[in-house]
C-alpha positions in Angstrom: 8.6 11.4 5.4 8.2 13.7 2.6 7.6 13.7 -0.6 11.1 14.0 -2.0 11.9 11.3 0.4 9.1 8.9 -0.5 10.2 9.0 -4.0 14.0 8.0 -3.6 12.7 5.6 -0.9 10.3 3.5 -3.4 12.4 4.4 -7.0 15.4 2.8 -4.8 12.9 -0.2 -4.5 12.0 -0.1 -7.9 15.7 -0.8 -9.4 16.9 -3.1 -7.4 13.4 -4.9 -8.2 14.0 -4.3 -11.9 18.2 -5.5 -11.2 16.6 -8.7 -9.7 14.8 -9.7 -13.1 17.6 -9.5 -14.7 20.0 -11.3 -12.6 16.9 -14.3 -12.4 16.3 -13.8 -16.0 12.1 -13.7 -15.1 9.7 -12.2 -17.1 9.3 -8.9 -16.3 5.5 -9.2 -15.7 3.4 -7.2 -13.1 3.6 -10.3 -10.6 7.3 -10.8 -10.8 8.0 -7.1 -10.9 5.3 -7.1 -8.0 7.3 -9.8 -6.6 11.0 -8.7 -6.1 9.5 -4.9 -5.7 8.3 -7.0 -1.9 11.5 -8.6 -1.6 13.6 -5.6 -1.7 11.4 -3.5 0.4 11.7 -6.5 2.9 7.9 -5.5 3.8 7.1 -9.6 3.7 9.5 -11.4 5.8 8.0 -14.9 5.4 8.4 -14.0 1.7 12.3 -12.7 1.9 12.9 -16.4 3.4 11.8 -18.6 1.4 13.5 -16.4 -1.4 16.7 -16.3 -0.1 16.5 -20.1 0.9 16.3 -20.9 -2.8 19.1 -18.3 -3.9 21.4 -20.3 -1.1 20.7 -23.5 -2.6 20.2 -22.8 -6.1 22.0 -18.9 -6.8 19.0 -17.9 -8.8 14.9 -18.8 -8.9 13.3 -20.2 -11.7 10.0 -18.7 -13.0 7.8 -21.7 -11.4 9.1 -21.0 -8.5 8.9 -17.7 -8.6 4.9 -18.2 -9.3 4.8 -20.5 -6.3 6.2 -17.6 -4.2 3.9 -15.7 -5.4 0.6 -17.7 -4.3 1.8 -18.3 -1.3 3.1 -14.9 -0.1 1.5 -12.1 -2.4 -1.9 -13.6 -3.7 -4.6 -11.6 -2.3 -6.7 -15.0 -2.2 -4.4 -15.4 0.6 -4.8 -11.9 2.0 -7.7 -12.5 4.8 -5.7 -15.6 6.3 -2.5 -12.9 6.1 -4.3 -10.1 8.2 -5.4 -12.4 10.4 -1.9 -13.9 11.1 -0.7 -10.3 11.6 -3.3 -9.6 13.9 -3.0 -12.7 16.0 0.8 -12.2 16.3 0.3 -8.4 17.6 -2.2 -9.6 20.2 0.4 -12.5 21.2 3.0 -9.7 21.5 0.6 -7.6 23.4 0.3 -10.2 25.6 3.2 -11.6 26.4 4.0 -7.6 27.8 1.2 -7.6 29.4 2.2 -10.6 31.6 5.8 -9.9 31.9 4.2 -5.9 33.4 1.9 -7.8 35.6 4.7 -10.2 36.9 7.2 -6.8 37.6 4.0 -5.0 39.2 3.6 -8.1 41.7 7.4 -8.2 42.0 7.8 -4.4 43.3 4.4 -4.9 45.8 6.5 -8.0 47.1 9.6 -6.2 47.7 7.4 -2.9 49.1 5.9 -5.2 51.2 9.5 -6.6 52.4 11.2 -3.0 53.1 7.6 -2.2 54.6 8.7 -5.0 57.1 12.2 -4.7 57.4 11.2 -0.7 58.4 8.7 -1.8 61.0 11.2 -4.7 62.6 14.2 -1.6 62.5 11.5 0.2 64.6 10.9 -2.1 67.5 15.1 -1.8 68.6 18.6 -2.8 67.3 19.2 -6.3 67.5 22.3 -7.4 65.7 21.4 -10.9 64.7 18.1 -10.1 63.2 19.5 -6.9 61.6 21.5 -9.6 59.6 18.7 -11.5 59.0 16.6 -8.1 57.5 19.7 -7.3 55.3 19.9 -11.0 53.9 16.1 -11.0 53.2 16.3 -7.5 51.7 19.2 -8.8 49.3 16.7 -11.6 48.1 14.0 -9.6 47.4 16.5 -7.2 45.8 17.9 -9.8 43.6 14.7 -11.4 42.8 13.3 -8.0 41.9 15.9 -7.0 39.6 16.2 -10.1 37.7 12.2 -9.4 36.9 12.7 -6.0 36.0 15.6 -7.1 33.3 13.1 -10.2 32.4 11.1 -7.1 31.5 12.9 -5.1 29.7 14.4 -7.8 27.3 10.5 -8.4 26.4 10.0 -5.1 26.3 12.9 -4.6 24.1 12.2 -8.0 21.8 8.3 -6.9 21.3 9.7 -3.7 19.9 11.5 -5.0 17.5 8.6 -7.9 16.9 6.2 -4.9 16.4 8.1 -2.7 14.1 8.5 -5.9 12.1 4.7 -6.5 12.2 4.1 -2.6 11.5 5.8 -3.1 8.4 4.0 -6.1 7.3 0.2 -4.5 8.2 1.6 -1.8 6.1 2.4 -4.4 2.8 -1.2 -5.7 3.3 -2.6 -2.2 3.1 -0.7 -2.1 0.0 -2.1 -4.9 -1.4 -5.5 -4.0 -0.4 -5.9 -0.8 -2.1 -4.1 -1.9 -5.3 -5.7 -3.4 -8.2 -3.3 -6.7 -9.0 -3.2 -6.5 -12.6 -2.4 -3.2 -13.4 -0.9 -2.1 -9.9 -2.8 1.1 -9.6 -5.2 2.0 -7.2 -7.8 0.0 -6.9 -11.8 0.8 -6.7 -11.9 0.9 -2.9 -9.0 2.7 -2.8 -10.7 5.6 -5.3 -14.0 5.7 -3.1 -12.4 6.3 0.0 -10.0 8.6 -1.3 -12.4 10.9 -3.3 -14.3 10.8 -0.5 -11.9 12.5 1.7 -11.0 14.7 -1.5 -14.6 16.4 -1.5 -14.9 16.5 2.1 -11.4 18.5 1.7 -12.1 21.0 -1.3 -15.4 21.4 0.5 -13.6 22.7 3.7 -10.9 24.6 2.5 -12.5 26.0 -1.0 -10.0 24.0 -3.1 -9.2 23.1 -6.0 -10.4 19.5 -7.2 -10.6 17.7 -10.8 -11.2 14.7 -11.8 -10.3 12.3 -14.8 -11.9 9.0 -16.0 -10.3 7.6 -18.5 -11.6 4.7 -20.7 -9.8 2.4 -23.3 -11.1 3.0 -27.2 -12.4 0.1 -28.8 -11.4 -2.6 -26.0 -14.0 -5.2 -26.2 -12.5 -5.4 -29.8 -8.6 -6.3 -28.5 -10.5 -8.9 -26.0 -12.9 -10.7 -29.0 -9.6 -10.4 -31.5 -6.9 -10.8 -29.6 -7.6 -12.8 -26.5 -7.9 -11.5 -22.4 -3.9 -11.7 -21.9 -3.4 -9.1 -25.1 -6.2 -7.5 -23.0 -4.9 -7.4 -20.2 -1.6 -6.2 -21.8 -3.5 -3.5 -22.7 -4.9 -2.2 -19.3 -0.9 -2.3 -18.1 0.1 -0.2 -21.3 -2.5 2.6 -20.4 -2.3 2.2 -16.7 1.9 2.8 -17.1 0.5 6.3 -19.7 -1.0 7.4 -16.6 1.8 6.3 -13.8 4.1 8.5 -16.2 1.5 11.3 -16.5 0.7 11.6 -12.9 2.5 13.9 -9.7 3.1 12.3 -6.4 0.0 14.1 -4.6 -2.3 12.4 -7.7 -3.9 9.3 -7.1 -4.9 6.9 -10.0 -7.2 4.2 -10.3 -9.0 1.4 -12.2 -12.1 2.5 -11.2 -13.6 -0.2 -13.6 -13.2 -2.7 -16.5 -11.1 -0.8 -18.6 -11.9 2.6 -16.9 -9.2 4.3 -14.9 -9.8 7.4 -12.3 -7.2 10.3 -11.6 -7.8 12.2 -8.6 -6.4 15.7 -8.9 -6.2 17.9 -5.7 -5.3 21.7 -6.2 -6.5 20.8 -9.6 -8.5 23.2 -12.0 -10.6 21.9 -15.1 -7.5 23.9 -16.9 -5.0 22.3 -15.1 -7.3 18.9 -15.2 -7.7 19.4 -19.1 -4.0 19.8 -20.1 -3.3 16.6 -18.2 -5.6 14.2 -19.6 -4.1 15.3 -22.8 -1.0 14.3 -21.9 -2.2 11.1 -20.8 -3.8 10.9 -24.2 -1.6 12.0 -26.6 1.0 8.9 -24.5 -1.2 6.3 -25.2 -1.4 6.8 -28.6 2.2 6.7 -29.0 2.3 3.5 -27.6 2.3 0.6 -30.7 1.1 -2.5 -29.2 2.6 -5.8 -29.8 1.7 -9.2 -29.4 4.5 -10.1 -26.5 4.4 -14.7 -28.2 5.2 -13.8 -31.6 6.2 -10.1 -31.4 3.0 -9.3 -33.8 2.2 -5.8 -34.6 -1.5 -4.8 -33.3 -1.6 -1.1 -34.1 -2.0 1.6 -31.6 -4.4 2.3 -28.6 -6.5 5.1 -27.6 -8.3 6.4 -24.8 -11.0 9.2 -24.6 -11.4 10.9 -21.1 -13.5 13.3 -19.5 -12.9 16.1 -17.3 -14.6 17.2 -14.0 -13.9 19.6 -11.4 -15.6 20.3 -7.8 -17.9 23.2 -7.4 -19.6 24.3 -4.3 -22.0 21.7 -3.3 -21.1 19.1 -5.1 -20.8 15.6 -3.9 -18.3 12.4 -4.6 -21.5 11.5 -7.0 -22.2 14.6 -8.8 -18.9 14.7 -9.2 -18.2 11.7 -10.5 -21.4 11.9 -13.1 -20.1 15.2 -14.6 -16.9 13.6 -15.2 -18.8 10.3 -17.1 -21.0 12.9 -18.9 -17.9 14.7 -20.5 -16.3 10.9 -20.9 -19.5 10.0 -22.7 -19.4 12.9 -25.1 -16.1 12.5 -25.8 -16.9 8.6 -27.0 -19.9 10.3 -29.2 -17.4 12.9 -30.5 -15.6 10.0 -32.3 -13.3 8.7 -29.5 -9.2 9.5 -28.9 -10.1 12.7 -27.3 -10.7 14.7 -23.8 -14.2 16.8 -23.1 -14.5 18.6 -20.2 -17.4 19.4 -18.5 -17.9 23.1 -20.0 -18.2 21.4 -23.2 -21.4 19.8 -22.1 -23.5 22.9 -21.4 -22.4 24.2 -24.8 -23.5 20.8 -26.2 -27.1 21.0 -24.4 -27.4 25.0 -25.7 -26.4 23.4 -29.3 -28.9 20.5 -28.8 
């Protein structure tokens, strides 16, 4: 699928999600965006049913049960029990073929071993009445054989369709398990194995690589003030900065509390530079608002600091570059980007 593709494929997702709020009249949090996003990507099956049990009866799901749904289907507290269901189902599928191939192969030796017969008896002389007898035994086995090979194929042809729906669901749960819940990014595994492959690439080729971490100004403040969920309202504001900032081939990240990670392929600190600025400069146009009483909190910042790969370098080196240039960004007074030729000028200053 390619990129263009990709994009129509999940924005198509996305709206009809986003349609589904609306029509419910649910909260359009993270989980319930998370939620319908599932439902009309038909990726959870078990999910799709028990949603479309309650629109029959009801027309339209209320925000308990909607949260209900949720645990049961999309939790990742549930996620282990989920792969392992998947994975006991696929070996069940696998069996089943396996048994209705072993029955056909045992099938076809019988009926070889019948013609074998029938050909040796033919040999020996004509004799009418037991040439009747060899054709009516070669129409059993010819019967018998044929209704095994269709038994066959109608397994074959209902484990397809069993697997491709199974393919699809192992390919929700990788979702889920390289996305961080509250924000919907990328989560920390997901970063480590995908930098990982990014070095290992830009070390093969001699590409381009950069990358951004990102950290919110001043957020142990919004937690002690405010409360976690105006926290966590925060992390969603900046996380949908960088969503907005970011291309397709981009990956970002919560690579930690209120840290975020952008992985930039083909990327130089130029290149790298300009779009943590733009990630920047989106934050802080974003006033923040207390979502119960529709309080004004002021505006949000980040600082972020840039890296990119030079011969040699590894996922760690890497990586402490880019929290070098972070870090002297914070000491530089915050709500800015440094880059990691600012810090040998600030070591020849120092």
């Amino acid at each position: 699928m390619t990129q263009r593709e990709e994009f129509l494929r999940t924005i198509g997702y996305g709206e009809a999600a986003v349609a589904q709020l609306r029509r419910n009249e649910n909260a359009a949090y993270p989980r319930n965006y998370e939620l319908w996003y599932s439902y009309c990507a038909g990726f959870n099956h078990a999910l799709n049913r028990a949603v479309n049990d309650i629109l029959r009866s009801k027309g339209r799901i209320e925000a308990d049960e909607l949260t209900a749904i949720y645990n049961q289907f999309i939790s990742p507290s549930r996620l282990s029990d989920r792969i392992e269901d998947v994975g006991g189902r696929i070996s069940g599928e696998i069996e089943g073929v396996m048994a209705a191939v072993n029955k056909t192969i045992s099938a076809n030796a019988t009926y070889a071993g019948a013609l074998s017969g029938a050909s040796t008896e033919l040999d020996a002389g004509p004799n009418l009445s037991r040439l009747r007898g060899i054709v009516g035994e070669l129409l059993v086995a010819t019967r018998e054989t044929e209704k095994i090979n269709r038994e066959l194929e109608g397994q074959l042809e209902d484990s397809q369709k069993q697997i491709s729906e199974l393919k699809e669901s192992l390919e929700s749960l990788r979702f889920e398990t390289l996305t961080d819940e509250l924000t919907t990014l990328g989560n920390r595994k997901h970063f480590d194995q995908s930098l990982e492959r990014a070095v290992a690439n830009a070390a093969e080729t001699d590409g381009a690589l950069s990358l951004l971490i990102t950290d919110i100004d001043n957020f142990k403040s919004f937690n002690d003030s405010f409360g976690h969920q105006t926290g966590d309202q925060v992390l969603r504001l900046v996380a949908l900065s960088v969503k907005q900032a970011i291309r397709g081939h981009h990956l970002a990240c919560r690579y930690g509390g209120e840290e975020f990670a952008i992985i930039l392929p083909k990327a130089n600190l130029s290149r790298a530079e300009t779009l943590a600025e733009r990630i920047r400069e989106s934050v802080k146009e974003k006033e923040l608002k207390k979502r119960s009483t529709g309080e004004t909190l002021g505006f949000v910042t980040v600082s972020v600091g840039c890296a990119t790969y030079h011969a040699g370098d590894t996922v760690v080196s890497l990586i402490e570059r880019a929290d070098a240039a972070l870090y002297l960004a914070k000491r530089a007074g915050r709500n800015r980007v440094c880059t990691e030729a600012l810090l040998t000028a600030s070591r020849e200053d120092a």
